[in-house]
C-alpha positions in Angstrom: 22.8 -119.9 -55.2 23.5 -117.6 -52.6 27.2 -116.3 -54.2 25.2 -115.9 -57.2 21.9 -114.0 -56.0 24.7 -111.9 -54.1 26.7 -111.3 -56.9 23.5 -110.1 -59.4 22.3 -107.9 -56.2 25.8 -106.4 -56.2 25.7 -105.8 -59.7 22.4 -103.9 -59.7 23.6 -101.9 -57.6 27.1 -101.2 -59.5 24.1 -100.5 -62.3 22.6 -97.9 -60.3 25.7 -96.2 -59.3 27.6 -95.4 -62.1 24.4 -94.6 -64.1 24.0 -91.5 -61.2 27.6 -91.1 -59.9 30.5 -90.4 -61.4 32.4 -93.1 -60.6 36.6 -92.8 -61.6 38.3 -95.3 -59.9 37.4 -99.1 -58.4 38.1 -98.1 -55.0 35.2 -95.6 -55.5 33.1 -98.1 -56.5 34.0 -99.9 -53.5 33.1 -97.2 -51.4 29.6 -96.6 -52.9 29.2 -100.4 -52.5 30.1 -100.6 -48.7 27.6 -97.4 -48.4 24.8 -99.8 -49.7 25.7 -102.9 -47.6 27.6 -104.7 -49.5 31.9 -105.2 -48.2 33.9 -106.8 -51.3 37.6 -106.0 -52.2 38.7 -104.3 -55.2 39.3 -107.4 -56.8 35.8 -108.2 -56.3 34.7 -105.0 -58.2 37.2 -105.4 -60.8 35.8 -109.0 -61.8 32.2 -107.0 -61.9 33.6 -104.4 -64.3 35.1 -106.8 -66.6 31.9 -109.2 -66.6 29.6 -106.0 -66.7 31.4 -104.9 -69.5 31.8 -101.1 -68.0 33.7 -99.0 -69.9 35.5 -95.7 -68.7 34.7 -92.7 -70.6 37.9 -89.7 -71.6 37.2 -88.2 -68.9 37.7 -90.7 -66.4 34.2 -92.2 -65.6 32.6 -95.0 -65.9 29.9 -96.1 -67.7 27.5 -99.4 -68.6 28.9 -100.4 -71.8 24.7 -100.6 -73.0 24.6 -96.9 -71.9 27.8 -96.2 -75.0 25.2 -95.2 -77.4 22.9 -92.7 -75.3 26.5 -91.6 -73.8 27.2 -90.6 -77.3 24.1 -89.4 -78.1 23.7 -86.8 -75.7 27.4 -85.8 -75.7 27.0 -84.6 -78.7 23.3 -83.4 -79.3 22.1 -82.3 -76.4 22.6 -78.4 -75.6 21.1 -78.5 -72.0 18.3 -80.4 -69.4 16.4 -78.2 -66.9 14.5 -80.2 -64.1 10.6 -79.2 -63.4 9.4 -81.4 -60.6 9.0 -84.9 -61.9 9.8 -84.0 -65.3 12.9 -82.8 -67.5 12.9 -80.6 -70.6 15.8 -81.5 -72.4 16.8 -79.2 -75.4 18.9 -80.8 -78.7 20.1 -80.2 -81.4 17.4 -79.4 -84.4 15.8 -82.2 -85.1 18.0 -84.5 -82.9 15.3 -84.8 -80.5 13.6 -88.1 -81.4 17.0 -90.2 -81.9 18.0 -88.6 -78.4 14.9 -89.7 -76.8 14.6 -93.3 -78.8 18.2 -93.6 -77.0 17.2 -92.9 -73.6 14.1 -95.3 -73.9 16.3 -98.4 -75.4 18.7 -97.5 -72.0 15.3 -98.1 -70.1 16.4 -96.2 -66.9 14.4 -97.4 -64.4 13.1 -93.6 -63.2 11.9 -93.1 -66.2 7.8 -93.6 -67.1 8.2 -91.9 -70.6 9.2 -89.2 -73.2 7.7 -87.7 -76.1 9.6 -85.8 -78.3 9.5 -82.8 -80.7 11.9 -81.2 -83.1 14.5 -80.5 -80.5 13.2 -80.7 -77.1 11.9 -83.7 -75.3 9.7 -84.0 -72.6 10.8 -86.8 -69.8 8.3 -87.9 -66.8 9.6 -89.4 -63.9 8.3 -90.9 -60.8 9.4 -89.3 -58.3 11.5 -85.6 -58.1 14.3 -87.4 -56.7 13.7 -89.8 -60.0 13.6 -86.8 -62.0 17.0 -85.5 -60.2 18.9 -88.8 -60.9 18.0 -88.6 -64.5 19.2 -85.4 -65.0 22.6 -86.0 -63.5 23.0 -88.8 -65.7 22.4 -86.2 -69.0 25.0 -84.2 -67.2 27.5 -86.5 -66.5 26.9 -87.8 -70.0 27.2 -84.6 -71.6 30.6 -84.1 -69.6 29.2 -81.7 -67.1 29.5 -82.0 -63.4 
């Protein structure tokens, strides 16, 4: 039981990382782990990949193969996301808006309360400003910007 609470633990946090970093290589991911408590070996983390289905992106990252679609999504419809406190405006394509923001509800990022959408901007509230920053990195790594 132990192995196995470990393992899920581990994996939440694997979760958490490559949703905000931008993770390239296992041995990064190894790194971010041992930052968070947690020593395993690469082979460790490659075993997590392949059971978390993570996928790498063309540019080199990985990402949560459940996070493909809003990876997609906002790759290709979203034009920029500007951060305001808690909350992020994020500007789309004419009426993209809704599909991008019905996307980044079914991801169900844990920093995120809401959204509401219009046309081609939607509104997100976060928790937190740090919640707020962590969500807006992951529109930016998503949309291939650093």
């Amino acid at each position: 039981m132990t192995g196995m609470r470990k393992r899920l633990e581990r994996q939440d946090v694997i979760r958490r990382v490559v949703r905000r970093e931008r993770v390239r290589t296992q041995r990064d991911l190894v790194e971010h782990l041992r930052e968070q408590g947690f020593v395993c070996t690469q082979a460790t983390v490659s075993r997590d990949i392949t059971e978390m289905g993570l996928r790498k992106l063309p540019e080199g990252v990985y990402v949560l193969a459940e996070d493909l679609h809003l990876q997609r999504m906002i790759s290709e419809l979203v034009a920029s996301v500007v951060q305001a406190d808690t909350m992020l405006i994020v500007k789309a394509s004419p009426g993209t808006a809704p599909g991008v923001a019905a996307a980044l509800d079914d991801a169900g990022l844990e920093e995120v309360l809401g959204s509401i959408a219009g046309d081609d901007t939607i509104l997100i509230i976060t928790r937190s400003a740090a919640d707020a920053a962590a969500v807006a990195d992951t529109i930016q790594k998503y949309r291939g910007r650093p």
